[in-house]
C-alpha positions in Angstrom: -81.4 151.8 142.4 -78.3 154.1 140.7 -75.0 153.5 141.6 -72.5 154.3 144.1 -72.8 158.0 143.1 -76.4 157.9 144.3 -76.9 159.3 147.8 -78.5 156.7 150.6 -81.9 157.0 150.7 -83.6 158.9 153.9 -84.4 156.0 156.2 -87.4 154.7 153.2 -89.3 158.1 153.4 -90.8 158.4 150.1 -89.6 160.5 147.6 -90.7 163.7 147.5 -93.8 164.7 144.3 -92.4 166.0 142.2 -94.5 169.1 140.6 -95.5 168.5 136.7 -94.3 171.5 134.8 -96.2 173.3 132.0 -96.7 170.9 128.7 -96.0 167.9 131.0 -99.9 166.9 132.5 -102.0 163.7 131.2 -104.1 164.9 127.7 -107.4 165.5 128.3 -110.4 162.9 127.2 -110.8 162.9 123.5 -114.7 163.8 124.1 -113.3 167.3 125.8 -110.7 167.6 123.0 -113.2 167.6 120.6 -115.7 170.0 122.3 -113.0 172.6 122.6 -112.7 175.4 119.9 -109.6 174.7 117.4 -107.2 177.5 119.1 -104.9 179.3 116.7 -101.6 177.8 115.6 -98.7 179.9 116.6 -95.9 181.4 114.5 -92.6 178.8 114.6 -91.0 181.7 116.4 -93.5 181.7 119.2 -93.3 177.2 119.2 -89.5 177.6 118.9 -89.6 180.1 122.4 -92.0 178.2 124.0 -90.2 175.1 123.5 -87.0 176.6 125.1 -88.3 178.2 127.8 -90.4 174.6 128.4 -87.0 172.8 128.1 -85.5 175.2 130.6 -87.8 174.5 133.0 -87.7 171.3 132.8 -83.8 171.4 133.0 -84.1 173.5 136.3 -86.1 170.7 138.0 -84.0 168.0 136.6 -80.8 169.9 138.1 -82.7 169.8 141.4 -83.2 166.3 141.6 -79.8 165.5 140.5 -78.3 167.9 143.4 -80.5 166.1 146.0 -79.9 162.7 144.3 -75.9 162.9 143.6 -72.9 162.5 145.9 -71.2 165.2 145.1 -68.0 163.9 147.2 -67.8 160.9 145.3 -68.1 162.2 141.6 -64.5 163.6 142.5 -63.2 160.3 141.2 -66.0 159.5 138.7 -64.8 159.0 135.1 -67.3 160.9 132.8 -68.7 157.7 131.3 -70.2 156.8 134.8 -70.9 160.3 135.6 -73.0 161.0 132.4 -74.7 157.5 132.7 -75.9 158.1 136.2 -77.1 161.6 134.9 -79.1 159.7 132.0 -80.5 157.1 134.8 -81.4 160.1 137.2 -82.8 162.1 134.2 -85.1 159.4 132.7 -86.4 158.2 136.2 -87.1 162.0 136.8 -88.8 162.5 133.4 -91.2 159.5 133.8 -92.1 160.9 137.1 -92.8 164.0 136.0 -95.0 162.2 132.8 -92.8 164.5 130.8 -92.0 162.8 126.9 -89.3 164.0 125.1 -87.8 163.2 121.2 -84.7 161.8 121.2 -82.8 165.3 120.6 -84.3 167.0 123.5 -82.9 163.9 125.8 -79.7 164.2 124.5 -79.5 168.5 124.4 -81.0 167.5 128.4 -78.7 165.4 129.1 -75.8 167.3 128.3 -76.8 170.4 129.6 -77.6 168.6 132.7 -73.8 167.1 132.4 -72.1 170.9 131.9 -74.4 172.3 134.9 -72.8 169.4 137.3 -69.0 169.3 136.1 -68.5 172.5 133.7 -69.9 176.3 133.9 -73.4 175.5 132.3 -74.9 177.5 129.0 -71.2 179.1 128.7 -69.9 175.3 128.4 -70.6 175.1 124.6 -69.6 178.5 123.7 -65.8 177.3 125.5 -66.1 174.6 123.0 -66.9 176.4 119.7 -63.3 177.2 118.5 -64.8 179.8 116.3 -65.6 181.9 119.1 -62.9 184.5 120.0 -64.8 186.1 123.6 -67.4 185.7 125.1 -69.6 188.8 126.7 -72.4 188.3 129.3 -74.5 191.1 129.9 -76.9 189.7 132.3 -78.8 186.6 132.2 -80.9 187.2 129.2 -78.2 188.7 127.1 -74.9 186.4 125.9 -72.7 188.1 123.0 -69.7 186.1 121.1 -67.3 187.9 119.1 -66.5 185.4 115.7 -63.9 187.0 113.0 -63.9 189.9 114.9 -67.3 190.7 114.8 -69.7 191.1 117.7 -73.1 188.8 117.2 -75.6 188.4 119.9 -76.2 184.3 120.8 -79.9 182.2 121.7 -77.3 181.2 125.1 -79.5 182.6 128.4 -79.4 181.8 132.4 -82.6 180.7 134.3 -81.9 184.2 135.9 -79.7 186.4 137.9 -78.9 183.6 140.6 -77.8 180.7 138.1 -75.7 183.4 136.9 -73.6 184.2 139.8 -73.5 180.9 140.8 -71.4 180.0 137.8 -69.4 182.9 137.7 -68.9 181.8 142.1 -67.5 178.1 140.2 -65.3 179.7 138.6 -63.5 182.3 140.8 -63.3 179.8 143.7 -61.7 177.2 141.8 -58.9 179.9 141.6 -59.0 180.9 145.1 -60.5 184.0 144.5 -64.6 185.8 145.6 -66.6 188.0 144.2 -69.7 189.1 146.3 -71.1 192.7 147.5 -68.1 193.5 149.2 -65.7 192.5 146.4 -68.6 193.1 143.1 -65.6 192.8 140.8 -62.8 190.0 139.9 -60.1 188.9 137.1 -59.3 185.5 136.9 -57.9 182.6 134.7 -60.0 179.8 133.6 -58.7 176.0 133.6 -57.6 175.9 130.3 -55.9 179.4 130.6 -58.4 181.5 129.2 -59.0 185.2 130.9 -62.0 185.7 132.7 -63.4 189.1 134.0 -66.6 189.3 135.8 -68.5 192.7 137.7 -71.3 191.9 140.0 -74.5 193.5 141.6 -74.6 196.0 142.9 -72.0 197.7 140.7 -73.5 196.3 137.5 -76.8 197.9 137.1 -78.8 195.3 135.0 -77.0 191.7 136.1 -73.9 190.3 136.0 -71.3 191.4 133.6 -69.1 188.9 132.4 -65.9 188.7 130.0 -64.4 185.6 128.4 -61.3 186.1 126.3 -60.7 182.5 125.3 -57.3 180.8 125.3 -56.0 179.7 122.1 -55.1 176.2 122.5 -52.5 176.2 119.2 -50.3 179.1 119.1 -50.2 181.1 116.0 -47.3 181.1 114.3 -45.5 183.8 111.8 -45.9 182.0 108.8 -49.8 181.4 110.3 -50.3 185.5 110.3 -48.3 185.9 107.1 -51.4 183.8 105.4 -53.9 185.9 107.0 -52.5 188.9 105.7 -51.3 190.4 109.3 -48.3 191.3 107.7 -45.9 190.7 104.8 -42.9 188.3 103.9 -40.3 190.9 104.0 -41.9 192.6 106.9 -41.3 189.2 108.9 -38.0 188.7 107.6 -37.0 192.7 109.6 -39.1 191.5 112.5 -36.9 188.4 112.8 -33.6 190.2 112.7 -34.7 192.7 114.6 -35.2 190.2 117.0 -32.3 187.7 116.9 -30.5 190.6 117.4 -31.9 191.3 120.7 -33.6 195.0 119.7 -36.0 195.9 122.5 -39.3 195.9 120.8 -42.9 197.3 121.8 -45.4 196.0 120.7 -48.3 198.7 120.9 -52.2 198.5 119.9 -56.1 198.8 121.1 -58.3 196.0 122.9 -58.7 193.3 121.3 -56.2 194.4 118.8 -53.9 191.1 118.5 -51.1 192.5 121.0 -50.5 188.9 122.5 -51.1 187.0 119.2 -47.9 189.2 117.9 -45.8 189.4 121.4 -46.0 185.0 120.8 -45.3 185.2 117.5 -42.0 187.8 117.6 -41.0 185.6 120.9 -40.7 182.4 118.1 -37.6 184.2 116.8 -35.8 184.1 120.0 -32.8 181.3 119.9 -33.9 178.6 122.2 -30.6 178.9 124.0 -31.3 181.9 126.2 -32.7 182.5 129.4 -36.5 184.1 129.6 -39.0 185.2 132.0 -42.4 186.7 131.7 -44.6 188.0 133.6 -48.1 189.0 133.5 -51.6 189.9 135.2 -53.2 186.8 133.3 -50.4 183.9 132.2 -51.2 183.6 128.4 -48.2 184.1 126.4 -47.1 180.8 124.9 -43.6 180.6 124.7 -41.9 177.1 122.8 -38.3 177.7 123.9 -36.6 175.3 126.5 -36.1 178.1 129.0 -38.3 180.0 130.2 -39.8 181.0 133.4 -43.1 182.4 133.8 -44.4 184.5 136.2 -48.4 186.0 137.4 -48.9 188.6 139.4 -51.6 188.2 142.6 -54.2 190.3 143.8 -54.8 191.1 147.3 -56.7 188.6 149.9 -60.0 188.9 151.6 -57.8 190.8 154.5 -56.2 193.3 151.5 -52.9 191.6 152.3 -50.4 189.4 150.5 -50.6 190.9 146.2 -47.4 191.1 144.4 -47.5 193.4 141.9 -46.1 193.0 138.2 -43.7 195.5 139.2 -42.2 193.1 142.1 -42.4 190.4 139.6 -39.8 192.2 137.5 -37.3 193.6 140.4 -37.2 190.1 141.5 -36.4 188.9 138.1 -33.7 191.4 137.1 -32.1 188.9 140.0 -32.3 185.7 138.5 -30.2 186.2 135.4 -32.4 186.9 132.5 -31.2 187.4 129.3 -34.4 188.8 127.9 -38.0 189.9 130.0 -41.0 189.7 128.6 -43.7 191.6 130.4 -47.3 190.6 129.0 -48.8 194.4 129.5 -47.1 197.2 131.0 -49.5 199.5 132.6 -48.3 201.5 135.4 -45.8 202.2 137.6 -43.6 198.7 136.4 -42.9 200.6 133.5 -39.8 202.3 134.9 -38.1 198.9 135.8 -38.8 197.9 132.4 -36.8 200.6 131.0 -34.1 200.3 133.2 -33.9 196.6 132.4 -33.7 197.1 128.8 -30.6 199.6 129.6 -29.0 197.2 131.5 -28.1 194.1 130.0 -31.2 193.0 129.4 -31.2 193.8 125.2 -34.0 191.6 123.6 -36.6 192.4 126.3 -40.1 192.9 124.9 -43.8 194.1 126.7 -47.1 195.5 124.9 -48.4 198.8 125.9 -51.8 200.4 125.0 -51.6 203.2 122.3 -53.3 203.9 119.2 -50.2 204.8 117.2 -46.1 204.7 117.9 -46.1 208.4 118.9 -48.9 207.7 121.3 -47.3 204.9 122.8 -44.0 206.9 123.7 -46.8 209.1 125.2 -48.4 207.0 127.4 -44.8 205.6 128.7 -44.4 209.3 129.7 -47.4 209.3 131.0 -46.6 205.8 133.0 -43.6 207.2 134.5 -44.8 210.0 135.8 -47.8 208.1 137.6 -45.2 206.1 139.4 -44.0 209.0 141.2 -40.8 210.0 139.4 -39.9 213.1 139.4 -37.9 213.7 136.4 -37.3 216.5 133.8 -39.2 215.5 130.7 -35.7 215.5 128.4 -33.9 213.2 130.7 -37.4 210.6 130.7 -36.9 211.0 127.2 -33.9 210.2 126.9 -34.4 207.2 128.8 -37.3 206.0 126.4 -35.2 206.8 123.5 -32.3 204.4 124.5 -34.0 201.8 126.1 -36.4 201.6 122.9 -35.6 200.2 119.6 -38.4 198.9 117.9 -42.5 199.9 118.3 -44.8 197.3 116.4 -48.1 198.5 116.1 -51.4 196.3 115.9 -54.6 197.4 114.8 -58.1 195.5 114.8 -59.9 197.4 112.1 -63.6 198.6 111.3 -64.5 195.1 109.3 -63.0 193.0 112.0 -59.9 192.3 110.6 -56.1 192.6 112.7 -53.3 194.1 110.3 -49.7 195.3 111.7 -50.0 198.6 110.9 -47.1 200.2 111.4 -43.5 199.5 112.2 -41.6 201.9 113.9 -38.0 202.5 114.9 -36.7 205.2 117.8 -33.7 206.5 116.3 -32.7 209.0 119.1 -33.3 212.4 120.6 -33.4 215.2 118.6 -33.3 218.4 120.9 -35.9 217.3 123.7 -37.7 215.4 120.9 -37.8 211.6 120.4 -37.0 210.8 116.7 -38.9 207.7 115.0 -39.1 206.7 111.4 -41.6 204.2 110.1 -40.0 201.7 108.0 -43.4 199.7 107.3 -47.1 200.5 106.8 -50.4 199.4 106.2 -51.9 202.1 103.3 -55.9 201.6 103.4 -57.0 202.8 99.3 -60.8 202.4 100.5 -64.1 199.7 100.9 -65.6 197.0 99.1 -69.5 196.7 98.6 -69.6 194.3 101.7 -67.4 196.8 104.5 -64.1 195.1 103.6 -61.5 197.1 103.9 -59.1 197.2 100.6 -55.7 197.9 101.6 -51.9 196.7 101.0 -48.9 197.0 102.7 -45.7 198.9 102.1 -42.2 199.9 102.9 -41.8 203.4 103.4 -38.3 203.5 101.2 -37.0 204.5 104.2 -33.4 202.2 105.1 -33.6 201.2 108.6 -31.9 202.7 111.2 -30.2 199.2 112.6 -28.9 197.8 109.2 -25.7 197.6 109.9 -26.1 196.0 113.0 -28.5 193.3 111.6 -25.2 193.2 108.7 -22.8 192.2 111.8 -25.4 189.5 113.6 -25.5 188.0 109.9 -29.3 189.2 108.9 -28.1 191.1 106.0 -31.4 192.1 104.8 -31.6 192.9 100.8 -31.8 196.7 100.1 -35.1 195.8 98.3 -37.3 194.8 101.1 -37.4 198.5 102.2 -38.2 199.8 98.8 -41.9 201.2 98.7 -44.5 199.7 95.9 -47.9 200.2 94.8 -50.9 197.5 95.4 -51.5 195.8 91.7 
């Protein structure tokens, strides 16, 4: 009856009855109909529910039949046209069996729900489409969050229940090669089109599945692209780029969620396509345009606890193959020490993000970092280190009504005593708060002249005196 997609029928037993589901039985007689009492119409809300949860059910059988029905091992090489035509044919033949009648909208919303449960990750299929939506946050079946403009709002998207659940979240980590079960209720992974993907199991998550979507953006954001959105300012663009043609190291520091990577890609667009760079990160997402460039992932541990290379082997490994600049996507823990040695060693230009709520903080937490690696080393001298293999600390900020600013730009002039000393040569100077929770603001030199002017003068970025004079919003 379908086409080579169908599986061979079982010796001419006949098919199995299927059961009708709730709104799908024969209408009574019209002499019963008219005997019964006129029952209550129901509030749209209560229609609008009951007409999900009737499609859902509906859509759960359906994906039964097309399980039992489909050979899996030969949609491998199925186009989608033929795949979502034998779908359709499956669908309809199922429908009619079940003496279920649907408009013309429901068959098609079926239809390609049907399509995302067999070839993508099912009611989290549209959400990957919606390029509006930023993440995407699973708490259980029931419960499906998206964050839009930086704002959190909770979605009509639900699972069947707990099981359809995990067995998306099993699609996706064994397409990578990775499992997440009781023994192993937690996993980080990378989705096809390079989004990051996060996922906590039963029984470690108390009330079903947990699950985190930061999506990939497929077209990079460029400088000019945050200078419109009001990230940051002409003239503060114009020191980011000298700062880094002329190979400062530069940290960029913020919260989650802040726009750490967004900036990291769009400082790395001022790097001359004629040098050498690698990166490595936990999650590959940095989205560098130059010619060379090498790009490296760290890996977890196997099933057996064996075979995971750390960030931190990632980098020794590419201090040998002749970088002239690293870029580390996030530096966490004990890589952090390599870092620094490879930004005082030839490596000038390198860049990584850190988290920290201000610059100050951040030199804190690389403090911090070094002394969880095990190095044991008087605080002045780990100072001194920080201070001369950093330059430049860029600091992002997601703020209350959503919006991402760069907030700060810091440079790390030196050591005074057993003291790092910093100036801020940029800012972001809140005044206060519309009506609507909008946060009125402008930005602003601090009138303080920066620290590396004459070496931008000798790399011919002779910034005007101007740019670092302070003004007031209009």
């Amino acid at each position: 009856m379908f086409s080579k997609y169908k599986k061979p029928a079982n010796g001419g037993a006949p098919a199995p009855e299927l059961k009708p589901v709730e709104g799908g039985a024969k209408p009574a007689p019209a002499a019963q109909r008219k005997a019964a009492p006129k029952a209550a119409q129901p509030a749209p809300v209560d229609k609008e529910k009951k007409r999900k949860e009737r499609l859902g059910e509906i859509k759960l059988q359906l994906h039964k039949e097309l399980l039992e029905n489909l050979n899996l091992a030969a949609l491998e090489n199925a186009t989608e046209q033929d795949l979502r035509a034998e779908i359709i044919a499956i669908a309809s033949e199922a429908l009619e069996t079940m003496g279920v009648v649907l408009n013309r909208d429901e068959r098609s919303t079926l239809n390609q729900d049907l399509y995302d449960e067999v070839t993508g990750l099912g009611p989290l299929e549209p959400l990957l489409k919606d390029d509006s939506v930023n993440d995407i946050l699973v708490n259980g079946p029931q419960q499906v969050f998206v964050e839009r403009a930086g704002k959190l709002e909770l979605t009509d998207t639900t699972f069947k229940d707990e099981r359809h659940l995990l067995r998306i979240i099993d699609k996706i980590v064994s397409a990578v090669g990775r499992r997440v079960d009781e023994s192993n209720p937690y996993v980080d992974a990378r989705l096809a089109d390079g989004s990051r993907f996060n996922a906590m199991v039963p029984p470690i998550a108390v009330d079903g599945s947990l699950v985190s979507i930061r999506k990939f953006k497929k077209e990079k954001l460029a400088v000019d692209d945050l200078v419109d959105f009001g990230a940051f300012t002409e003239e503060m663009a114009a020191y980011l780029q000298a700062a880094v043609a002329t190979r400062l190291n530069v940290i960029v520091s913020g919260g989650t969620g802040s726009g750490k990577t967004t900036t990291l890609n769009a400082l790395s667009s001022f790097i001359d396509n004629d040098e050498r760079i690698l990166t490595i990160e936990d999650t590959a997402e940095l989205q560098l345009q130059q010619t060379h460039v090498g790009r490296m992932e760290s890996r977890p541990a196997n099933v057996e606890g064996r075979g995971a290379v750390s960030q931190r082997d990632c980098l020794r490994n590419a201090l040998r193959m002749r970088p002239d600049r690293i870029i580390v996507g996030e530096t966490r823990g004990e890589e952090v020490i390599d870092m620094l040695q490879a930004m005082n060693t030839g490596h000038d230009g390198s860049m990584t993000t850190i988290h920290a709520n201000s610059a100050r903080d951040g030199v804190s937490r690389l403090e911090n970092m070094i002394a969880m690696a095990g190095i044991e080393m008087p605080i002045k001298a780990v100072r001194s280190q920080i201070s001369s293999a950093v330059n430049l600390i860029v600091q992002a900020s997601r703020l209350q009504d959503g919006s991402r600013r760069m907030v700060s730009i810091t440079e790390v002039t030196g050591m005074e005593g057993e003291v790092i000393s910093m100036q801020e040569v940029f800012r972001y100077q809140r005044v206060g708060l519309t009506p609507d929770n909008k946060i009125i603001g402008h930005f602003t030199a601090t009138g303080v002249r920066s620290h590396f002017s004459e070496r931008f003068r000798m790399w011919g970025y002779d910034l005007p005196a101007n740019i670092f004079e302070p003004f007031a919003a209009e």
